[in-house]
C-alpha positions in Angstrom: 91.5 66.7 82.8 94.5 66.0 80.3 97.6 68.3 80.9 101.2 68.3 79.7 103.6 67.4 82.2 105.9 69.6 81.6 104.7 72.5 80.0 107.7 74.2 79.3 109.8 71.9 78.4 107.9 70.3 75.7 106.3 73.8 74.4 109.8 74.3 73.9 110.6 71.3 72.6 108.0 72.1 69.9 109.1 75.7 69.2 112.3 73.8 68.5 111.0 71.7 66.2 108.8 74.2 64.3 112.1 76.5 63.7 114.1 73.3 62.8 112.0 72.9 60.0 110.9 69.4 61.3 107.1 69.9 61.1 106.8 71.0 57.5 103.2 73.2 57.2 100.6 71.1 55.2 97.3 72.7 53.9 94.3 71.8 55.6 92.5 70.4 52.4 95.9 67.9 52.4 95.2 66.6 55.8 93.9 63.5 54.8 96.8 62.3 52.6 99.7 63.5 55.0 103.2 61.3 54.8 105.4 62.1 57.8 104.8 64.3 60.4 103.3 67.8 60.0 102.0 70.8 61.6 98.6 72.7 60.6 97.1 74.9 63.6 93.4 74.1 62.2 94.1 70.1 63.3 94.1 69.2 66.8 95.9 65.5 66.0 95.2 63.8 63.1 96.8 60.3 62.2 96.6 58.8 59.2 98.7 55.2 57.9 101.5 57.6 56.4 101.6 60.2 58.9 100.2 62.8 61.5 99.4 66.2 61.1 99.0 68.3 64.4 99.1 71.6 66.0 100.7 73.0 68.8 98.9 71.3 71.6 98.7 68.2 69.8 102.7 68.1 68.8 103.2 68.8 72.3 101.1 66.0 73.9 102.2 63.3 71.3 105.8 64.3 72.3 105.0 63.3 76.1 102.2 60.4 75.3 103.7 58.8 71.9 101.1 57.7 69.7 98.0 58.5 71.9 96.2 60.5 69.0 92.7 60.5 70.3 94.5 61.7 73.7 96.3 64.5 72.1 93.1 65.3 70.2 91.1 65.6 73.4 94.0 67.3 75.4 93.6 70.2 72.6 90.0 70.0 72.4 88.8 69.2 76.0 91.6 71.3 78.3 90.2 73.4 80.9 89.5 76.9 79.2 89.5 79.0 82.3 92.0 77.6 84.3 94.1 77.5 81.3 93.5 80.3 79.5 97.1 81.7 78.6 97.5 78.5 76.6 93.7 78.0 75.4 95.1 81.5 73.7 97.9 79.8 72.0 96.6 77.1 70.8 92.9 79.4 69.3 94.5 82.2 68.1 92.5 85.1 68.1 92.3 88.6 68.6 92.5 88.7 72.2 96.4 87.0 72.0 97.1 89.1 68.8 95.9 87.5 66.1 95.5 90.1 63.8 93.1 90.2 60.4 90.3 87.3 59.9 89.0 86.6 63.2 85.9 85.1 62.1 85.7 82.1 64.5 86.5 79.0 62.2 89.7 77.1 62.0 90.1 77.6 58.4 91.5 81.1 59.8 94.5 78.7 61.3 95.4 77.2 58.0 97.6 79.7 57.2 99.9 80.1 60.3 103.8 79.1 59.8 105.7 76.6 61.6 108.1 79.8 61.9 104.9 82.4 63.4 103.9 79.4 65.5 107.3 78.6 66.8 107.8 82.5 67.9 104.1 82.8 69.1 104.9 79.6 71.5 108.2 81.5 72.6 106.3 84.4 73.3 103.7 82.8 75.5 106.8 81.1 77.4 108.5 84.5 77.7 104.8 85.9 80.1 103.6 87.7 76.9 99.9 88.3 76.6 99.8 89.4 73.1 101.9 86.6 71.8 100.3 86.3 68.1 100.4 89.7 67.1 103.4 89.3 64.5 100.4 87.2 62.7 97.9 88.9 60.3 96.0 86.9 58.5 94.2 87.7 55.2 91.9 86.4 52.8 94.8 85.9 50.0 97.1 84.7 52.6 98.6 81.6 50.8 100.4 80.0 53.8 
């Protein structure tokens, strides 16, 4: 089973990142075409010729295994769920870690989270919180 080494350190790393303004949000439909690095919570790890687009989990597993992509895609996809639940939480938001609005099951839902609301959910989860999503309402005319 894939795991981060060190959990903390590189969530925080992320969190870091996310309110530096590093991993700019791009819309889902924009995926595809990504230049740089970027951050959408409804993509595990995506890498294209010009960039990568990745959640949480994946940003943090590329930042200890550079350019292992599938890895990083598996690690977000594959963890295990009941042994890891507190961060299965943060990384499929939902109404059970706070998530509050459209809780409909899809990723699409994810699209419209923040690198700001992501960075202060991930602080939140390293701070013992179990409702660490709950500054996060998400609506059908969210924009991102």
């Amino acid at each position: 089973m894939l795991k981060l080494r060190d959990e903390v350190g590189t969530l925080t790393k992320v969190a870091e990142m996310l309110e530096r303004e590093e991993l700019e949000r791009i819309d889902y439909n924009e995926r595809n075409a990504v230049k740089g690095n970027k951050f959408n919570m409804s993509v595990a790890c995506l890498n294209k010729e010009c960039g990568t687009v990745a959640c949480i989990g994946g940003t943090a597993y590329l930042l200890e295994n550079p350019n292992k992509f599938a890895a990083a895609q598996a690690y977000v996809n594959n963890h295990d769920t009941e042994a890891d639940a507190g961060i299965d939480a943060l990384y499929f938001p939902s109404s059970y870690s706070g998530l509050k609005g459209v809780d409909d099951g899809t990723f699409i839902v994810y699209d419209f989270i923040t690198p700001a609301e992501a960075a202060k959910a991930i602080r939140r989860y390293l701070a013992g919180e179990k409702q660490f999503w709950d500054h996060v309402t998400i609506s059908e005319d969210s924009d991102g």
